[in-house]
MIDRENNU-931637 format. One record per residue (C-alpha): x, y, z; residue number from 1. Coordinates in steps of 0.1 Angstrom, whole numbers, padded with zeros to 4 digits. Example, Ala and Ser with C-alpha at 12.3 -4.5 7.8 and 13.67 -1.06 7.14 Angstrom:
BEGIN
<atom east="0123" north="-0045" up="0078" seq="1"/>
<atom east="0137" north="-0011" up="0071" seq="2"/>
This chain:
BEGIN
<atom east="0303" north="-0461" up="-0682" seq="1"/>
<atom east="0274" north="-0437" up="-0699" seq="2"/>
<atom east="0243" north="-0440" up="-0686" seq="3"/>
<atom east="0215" north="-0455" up="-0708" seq="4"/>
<atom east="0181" north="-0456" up="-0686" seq="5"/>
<atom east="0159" north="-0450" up="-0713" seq="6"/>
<atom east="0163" north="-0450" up="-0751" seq="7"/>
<atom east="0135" north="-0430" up="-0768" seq="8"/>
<atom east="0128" north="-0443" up="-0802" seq="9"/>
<atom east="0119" north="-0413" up="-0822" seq="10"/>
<atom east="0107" north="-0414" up="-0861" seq="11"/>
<atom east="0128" north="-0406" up="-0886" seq="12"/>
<atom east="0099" north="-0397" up="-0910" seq="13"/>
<atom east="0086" north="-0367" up="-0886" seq="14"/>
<atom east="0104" north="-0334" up="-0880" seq="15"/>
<atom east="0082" north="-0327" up="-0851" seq="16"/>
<atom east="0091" north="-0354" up="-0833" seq="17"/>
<atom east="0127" north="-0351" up="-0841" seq="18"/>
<atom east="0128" north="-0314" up="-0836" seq="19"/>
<atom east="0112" north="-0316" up="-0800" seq="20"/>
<atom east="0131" north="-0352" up="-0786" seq="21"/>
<atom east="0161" north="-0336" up="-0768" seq="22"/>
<atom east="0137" north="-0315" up="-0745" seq="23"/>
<atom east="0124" north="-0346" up="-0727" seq="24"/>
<atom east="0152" north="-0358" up="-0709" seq="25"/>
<atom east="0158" north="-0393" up="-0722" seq="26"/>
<atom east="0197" north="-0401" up="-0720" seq="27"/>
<atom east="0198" north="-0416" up="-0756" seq="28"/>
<atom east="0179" north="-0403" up="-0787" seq="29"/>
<atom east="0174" north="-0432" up="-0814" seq="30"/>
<atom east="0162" north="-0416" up="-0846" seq="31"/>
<atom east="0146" north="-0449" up="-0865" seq="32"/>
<atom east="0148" north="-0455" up="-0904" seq="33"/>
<atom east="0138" north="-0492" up="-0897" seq="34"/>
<atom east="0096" north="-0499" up="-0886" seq="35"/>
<atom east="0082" north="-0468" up="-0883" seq="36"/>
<atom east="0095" north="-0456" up="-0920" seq="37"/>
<atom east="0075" north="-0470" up="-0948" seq="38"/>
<atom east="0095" north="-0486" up="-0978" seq="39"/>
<atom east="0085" north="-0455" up="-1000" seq="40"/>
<atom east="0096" north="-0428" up="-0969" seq="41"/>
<atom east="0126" north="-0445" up="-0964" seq="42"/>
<atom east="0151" north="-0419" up="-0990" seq="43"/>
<atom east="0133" north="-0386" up="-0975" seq="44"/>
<atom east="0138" north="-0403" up="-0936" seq="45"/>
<atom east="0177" north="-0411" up="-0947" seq="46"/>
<atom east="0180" north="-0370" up="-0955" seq="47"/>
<atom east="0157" north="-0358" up="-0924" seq="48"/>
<atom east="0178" north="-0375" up="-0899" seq="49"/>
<atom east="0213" north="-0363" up="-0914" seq="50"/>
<atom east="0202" north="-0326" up="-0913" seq="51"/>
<atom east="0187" north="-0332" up="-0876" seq="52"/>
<atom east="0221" north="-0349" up="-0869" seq="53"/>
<atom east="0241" north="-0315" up="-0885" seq="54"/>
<atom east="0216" north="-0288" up="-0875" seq="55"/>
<atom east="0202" north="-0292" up="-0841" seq="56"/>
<atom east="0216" north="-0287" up="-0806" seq="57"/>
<atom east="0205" north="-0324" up="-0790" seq="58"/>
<atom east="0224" north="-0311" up="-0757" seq="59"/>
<atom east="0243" north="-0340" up="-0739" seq="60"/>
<atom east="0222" north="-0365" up="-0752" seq="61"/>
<atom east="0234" north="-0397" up="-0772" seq="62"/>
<atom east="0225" north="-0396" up="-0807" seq="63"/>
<atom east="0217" north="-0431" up="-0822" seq="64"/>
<atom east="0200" north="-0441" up="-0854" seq="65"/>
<atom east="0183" north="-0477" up="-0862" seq="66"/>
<atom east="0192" north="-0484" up="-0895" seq="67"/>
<atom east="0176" north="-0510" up="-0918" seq="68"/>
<atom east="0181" north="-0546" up="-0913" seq="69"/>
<atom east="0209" north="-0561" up="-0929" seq="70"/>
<atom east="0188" north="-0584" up="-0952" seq="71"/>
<atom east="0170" north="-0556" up="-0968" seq="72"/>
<atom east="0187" north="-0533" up="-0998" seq="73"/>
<atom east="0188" north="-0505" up="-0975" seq="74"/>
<atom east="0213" north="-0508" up="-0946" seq="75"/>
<atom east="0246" north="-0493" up="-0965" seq="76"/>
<atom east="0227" north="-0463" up="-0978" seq="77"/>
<atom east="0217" north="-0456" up="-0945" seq="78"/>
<atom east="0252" north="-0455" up="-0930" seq="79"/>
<atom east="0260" north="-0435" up="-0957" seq="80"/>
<atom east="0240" north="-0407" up="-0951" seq="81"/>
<atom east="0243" north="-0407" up="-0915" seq="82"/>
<atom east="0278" north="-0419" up="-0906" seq="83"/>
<atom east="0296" north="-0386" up="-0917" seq="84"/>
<atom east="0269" north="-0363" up="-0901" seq="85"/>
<atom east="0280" north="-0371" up="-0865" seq="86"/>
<atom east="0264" north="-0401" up="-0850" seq="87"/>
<atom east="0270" north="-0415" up="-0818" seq="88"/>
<atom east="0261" north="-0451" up="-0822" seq="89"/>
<atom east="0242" north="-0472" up="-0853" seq="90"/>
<atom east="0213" north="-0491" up="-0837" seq="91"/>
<atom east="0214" north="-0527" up="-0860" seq="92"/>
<atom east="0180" north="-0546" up="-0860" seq="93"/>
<atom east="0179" north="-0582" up="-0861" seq="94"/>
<atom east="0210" north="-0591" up="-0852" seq="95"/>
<atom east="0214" north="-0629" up="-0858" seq="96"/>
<atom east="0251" north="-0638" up="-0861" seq="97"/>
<atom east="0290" north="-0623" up="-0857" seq="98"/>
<atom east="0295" north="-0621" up="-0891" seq="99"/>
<atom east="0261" north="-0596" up="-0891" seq="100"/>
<atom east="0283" north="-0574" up="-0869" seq="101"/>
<atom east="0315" north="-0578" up="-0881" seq="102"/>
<atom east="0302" north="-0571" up="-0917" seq="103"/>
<atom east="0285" north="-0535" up="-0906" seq="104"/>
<atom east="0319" north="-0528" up="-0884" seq="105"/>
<atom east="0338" north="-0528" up="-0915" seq="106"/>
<atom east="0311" north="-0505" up="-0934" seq="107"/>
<atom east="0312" north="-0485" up="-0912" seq="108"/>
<atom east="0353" north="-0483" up="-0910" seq="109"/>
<atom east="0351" north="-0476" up="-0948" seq="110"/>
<atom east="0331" north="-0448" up="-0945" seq="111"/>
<atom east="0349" north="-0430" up="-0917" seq="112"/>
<atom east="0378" north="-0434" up="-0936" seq="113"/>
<atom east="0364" north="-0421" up="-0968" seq="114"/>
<atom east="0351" north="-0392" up="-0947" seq="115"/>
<atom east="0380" north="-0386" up="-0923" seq="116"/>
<atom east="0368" north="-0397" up="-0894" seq="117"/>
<atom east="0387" north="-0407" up="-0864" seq="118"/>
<atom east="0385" north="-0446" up="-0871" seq="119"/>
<atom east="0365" north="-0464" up="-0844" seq="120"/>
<atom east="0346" north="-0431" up="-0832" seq="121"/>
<atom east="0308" north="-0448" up="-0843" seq="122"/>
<atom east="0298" north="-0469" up="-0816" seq="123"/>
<atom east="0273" north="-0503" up="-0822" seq="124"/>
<atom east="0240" north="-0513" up="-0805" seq="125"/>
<atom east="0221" north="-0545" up="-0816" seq="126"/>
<atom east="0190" north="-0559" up="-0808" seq="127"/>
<atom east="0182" north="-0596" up="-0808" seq="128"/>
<atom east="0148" north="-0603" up="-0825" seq="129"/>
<atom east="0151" north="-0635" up="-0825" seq="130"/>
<atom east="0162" north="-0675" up="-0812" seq="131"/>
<atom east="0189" north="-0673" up="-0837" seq="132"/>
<atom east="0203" north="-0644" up="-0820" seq="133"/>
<atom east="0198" north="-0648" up="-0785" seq="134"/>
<atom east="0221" north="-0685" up="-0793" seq="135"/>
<atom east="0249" north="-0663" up="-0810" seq="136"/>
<atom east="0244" north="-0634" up="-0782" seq="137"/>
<atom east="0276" north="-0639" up="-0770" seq="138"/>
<atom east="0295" north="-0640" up="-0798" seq="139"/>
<atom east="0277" north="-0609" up="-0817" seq="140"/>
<atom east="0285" north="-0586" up="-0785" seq="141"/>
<atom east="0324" north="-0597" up="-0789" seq="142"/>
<atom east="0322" north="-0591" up="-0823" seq="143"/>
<atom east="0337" north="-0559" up="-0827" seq="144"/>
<atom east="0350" north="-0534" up="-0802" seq="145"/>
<atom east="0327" north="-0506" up="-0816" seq="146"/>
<atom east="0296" north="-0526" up="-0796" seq="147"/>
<atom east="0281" north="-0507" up="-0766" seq="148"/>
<atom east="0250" north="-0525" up="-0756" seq="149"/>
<atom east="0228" north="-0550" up="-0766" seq="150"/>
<atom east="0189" north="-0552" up="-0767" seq="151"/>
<atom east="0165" north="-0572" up="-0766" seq="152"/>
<atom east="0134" north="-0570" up="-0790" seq="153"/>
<atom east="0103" north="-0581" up="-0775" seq="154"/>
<atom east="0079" north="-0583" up="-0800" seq="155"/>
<atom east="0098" north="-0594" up="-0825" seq="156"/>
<atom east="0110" north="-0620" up="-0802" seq="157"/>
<atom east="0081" north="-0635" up="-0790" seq="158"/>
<atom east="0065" north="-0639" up="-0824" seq="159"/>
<atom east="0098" north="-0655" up="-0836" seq="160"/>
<atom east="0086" north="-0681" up="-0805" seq="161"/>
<atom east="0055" north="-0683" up="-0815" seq="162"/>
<atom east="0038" north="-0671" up="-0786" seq="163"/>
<atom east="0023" north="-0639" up="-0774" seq="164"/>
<atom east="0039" north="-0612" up="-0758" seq="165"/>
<atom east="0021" north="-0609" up="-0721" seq="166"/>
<atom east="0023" north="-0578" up="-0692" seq="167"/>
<atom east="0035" north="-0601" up="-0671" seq="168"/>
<atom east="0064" north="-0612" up="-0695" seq="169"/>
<atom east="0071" north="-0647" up="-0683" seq="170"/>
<atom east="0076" north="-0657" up="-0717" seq="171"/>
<atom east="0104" north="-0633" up="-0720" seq="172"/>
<atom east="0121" north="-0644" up="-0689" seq="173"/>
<atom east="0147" north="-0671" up="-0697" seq="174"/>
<atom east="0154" north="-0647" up="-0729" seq="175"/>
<atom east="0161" north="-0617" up="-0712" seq="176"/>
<atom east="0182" north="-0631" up="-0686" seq="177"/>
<atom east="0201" north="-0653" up="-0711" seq="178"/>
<atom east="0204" north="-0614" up="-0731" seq="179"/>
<atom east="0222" north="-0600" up="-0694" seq="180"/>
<atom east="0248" north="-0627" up="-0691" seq="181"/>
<atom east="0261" north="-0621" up="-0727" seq="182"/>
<atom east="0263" north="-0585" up="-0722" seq="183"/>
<atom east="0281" north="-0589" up="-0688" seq="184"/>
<atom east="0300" north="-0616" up="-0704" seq="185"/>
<atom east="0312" north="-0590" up="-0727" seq="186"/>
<atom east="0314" north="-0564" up="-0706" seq="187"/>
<atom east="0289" north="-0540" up="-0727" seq="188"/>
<atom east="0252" north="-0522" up="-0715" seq="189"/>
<atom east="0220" north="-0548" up="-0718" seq="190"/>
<atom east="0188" north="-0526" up="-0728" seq="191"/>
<atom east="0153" north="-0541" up="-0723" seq="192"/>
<atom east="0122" north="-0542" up="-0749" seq="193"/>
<atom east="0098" north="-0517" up="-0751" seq="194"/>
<atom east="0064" north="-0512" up="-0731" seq="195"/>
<atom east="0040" north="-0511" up="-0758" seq="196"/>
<atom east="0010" north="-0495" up="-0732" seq="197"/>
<atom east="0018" north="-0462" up="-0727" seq="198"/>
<atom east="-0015" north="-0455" up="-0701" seq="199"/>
<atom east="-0007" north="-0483" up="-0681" seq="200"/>
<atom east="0023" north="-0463" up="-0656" seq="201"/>
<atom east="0018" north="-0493" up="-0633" seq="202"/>
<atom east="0026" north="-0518" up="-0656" seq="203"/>
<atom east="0056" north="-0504" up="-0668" seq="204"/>
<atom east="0072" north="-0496" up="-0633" seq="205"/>
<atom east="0065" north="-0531" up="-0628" seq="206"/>
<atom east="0083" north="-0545" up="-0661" seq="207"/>
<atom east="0110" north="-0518" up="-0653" seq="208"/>
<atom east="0119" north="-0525" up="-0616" seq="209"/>
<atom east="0119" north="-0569" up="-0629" seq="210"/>
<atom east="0146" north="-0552" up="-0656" seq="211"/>
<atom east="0165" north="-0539" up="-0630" seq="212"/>
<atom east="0158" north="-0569" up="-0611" seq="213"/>
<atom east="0175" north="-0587" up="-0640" seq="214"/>
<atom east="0207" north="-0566" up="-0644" seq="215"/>
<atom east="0197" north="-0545" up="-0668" seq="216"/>
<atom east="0209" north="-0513" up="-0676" seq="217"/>
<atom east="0184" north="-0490" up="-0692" seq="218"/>
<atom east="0148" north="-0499" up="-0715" seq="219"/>
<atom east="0140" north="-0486" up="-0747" seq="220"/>
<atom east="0111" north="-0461" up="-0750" seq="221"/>
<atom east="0082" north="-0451" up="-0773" seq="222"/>
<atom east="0068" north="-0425" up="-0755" seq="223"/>
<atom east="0082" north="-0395" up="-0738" seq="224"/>
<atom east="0056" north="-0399" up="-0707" seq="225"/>
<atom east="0075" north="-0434" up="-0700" seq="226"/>
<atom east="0108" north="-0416" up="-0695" seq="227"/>
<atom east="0105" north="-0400" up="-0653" seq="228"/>
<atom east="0092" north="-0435" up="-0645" seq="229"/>
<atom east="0122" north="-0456" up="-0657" seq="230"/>
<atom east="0145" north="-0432" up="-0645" seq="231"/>
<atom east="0130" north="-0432" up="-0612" seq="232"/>
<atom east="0136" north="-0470" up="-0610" seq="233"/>
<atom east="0174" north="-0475" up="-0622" seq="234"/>
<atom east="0178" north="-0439" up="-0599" seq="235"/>
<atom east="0196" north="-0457" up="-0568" seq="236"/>
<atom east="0174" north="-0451" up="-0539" seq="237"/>
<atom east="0179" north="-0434" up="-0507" seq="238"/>
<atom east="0191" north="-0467" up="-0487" seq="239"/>
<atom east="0212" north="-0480" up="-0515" seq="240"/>
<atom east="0232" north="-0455" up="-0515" seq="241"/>
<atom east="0236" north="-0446" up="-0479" seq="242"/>
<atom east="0245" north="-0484" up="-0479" seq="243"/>
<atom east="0270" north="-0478" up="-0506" seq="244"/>
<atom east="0283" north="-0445" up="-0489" seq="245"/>
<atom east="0292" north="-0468" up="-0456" seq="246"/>
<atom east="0303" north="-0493" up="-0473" seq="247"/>
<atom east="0333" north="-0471" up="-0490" seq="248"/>
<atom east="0337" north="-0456" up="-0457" seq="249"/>
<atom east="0343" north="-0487" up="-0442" seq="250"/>
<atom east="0370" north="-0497" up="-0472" seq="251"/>
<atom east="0388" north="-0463" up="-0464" seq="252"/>
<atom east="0393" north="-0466" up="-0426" seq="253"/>
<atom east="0405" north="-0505" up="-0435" seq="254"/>
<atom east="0431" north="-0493" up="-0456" seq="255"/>
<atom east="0445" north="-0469" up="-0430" seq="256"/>
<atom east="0445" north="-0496" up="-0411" seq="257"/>
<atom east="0464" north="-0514" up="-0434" seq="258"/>
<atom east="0440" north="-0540" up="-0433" seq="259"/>
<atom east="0431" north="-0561" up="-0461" seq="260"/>
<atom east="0397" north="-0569" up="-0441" seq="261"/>
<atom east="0365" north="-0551" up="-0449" seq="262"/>
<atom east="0343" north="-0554" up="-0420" seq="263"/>
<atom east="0307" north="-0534" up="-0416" seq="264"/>
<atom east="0282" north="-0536" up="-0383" seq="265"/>
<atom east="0307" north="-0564" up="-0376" seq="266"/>
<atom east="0305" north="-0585" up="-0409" seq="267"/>
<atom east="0332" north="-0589" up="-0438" seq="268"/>
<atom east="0325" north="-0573" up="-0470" seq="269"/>
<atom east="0336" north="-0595" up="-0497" seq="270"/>
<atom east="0347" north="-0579" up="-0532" seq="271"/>
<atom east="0311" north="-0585" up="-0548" seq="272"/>
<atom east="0296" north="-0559" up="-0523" seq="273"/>
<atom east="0319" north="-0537" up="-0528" seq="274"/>
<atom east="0316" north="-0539" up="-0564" seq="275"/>
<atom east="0279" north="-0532" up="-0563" seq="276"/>
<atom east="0288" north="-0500" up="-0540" seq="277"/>
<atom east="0309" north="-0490" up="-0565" seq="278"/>
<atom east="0285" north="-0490" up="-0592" seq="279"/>
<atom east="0260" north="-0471" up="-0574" seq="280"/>
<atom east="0283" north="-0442" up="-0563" seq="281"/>
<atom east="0294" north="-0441" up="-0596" seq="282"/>
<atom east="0260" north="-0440" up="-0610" seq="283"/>
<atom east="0255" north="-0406" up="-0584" seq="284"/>
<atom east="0284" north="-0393" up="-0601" seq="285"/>
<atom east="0273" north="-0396" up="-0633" seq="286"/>
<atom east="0236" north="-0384" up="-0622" seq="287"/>
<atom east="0251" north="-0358" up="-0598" seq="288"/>
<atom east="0229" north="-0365" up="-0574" seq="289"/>
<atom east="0233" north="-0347" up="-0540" seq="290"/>
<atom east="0221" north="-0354" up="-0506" seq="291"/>
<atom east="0190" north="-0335" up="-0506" seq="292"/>
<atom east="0183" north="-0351" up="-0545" seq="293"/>
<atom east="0183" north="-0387" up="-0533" seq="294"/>
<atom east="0149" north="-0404" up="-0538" seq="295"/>
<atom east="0137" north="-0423" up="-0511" seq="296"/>
């Protein structure tokens, strides 16, 4: 479990932007060669990246680079360049089918091998961009064992729909909860779309806490000034994890009981609570939160 709140897509065309995007806290980094690099950047973006990937100190965070589609000529020389200079994870746009997956696990095999590189070490990321994808969902997030998380990409999405992509996102809906069950299904991270309006803080809090609402586990970010509001949604709260802190306290004193009853304020606790309780105390762990640090 790593977390993945936020997801800050960074340009792979600009050293200012890539020299400054660790300082901003977002707990993945995701250096793009893919929309924001123009056809005639794309050979200067491929070497910017690598050297940011070799030369800078990016902390703790996760480095991840979105590649070029695999139905343009670029995709392989991408790997290529930034396979061997220490990636965390390759970020593969319109994802459609298994075979899309399985064909970029085994590029990516070859060059770790070619570059001695402990084999399996490059994680994968998708993003579904379209109907085709969301129907195969399943099936590309078990297609290889590299895959960490899948995404979903809004715009993208709702054009391939035909329709526009609204605040209020009930378009989005049936797709982004369809997304959630393949990725638990698989047992990998769901990330949500973007939130293209970087002034409106109210509108993405909202879009953020229906994410969480959803099941998902982090949302992918254009603008550093998004990051402290996402975060502060998928933080656990005060109450939930006071609830979760009873809740194990409750599953400690019934096994020195040796009791195979969980009961709290005189009600059983069945395994999906506890489950949940365990995902938010691990989740402090992995935030070290401490009791004067929990938001309320």
């Amino acid at each position: 479990m790593r977390l993945r709140r936020t997801l800050l897509y960074v340009p792979g065309n600009s050293p200012s932007m890539i020299q400054d995007c660790m300082i901003y806290g977002a707990d993945t980094v995701l250096l793009d060669l893919e929309d924001s690099v123009a056809i005639y950047e794309k050979d200067a973006a491929r070497y910017l990246v690598r050297y940011a990937l070799q030369s800078l100190d990016f902390r703790d965070t996760e480095l991840a680079v979105r590649i070029n589609s695999m139905d343009t000529p670029f995709w392989y020389d991408d790997l290529k360049m930034v396979v061997p200079a220490g990636v965390d994870i390759i970020r593969l746009p319109k994802a459609e089918t298994s075979e899309d997956i399985k064909r970029l696990d085994e590029a990516i095999s070859e060059i770790e091998k070619n570059n001695a590189i402990e084999c399996g070490k490059v994680r994968i990321m998708v993003s579904i961009e379209s109907a085709k994808g969301l129907i195969n969902a399943y099936d590309i997030a078990t297609a290889s064992p590299r895959m960490v998380a899948i995404a979903i990409g809004g715009e993208d999405f709702t054009a391939d729909l035909r329709v526009k992509k609204t605040r209020e996102g009930r378009e989005l809906f049936v797709a982004r909860s369809e997304l959630v069950i393949a990725a638990r299904a698989a047992g990998i991270d769901a990330i949500d779309s973007v939130f293209s309006d970087v002034n409106d803080e109210e509108g993405l809090k909202k879009e953020t806490e229906m994410a969480k609402e959803l099941g998902f586990d982090g949302k992918s970010v254009i603008n550093p000034r998004q990051i402290p509001v996402i975060h502060e949604v998928f933080t656990p709260t005060k109450e939930e994890i006071d609830e979760a802190i009873r809740i194990n306290n409750a599953i400690k004193e019934a096994e020195a009981k040796g009791s195979g009853v969980i009961s709290l304020d005189g009600k059983m606790v069945d395994r999906p609570i506890v489950k949940r309780a365990e995902r938010v105390l691990k989740l402090v762990e992995l935030l070290g939160l401490n009791e004067e640090e929990r938001i309320c």
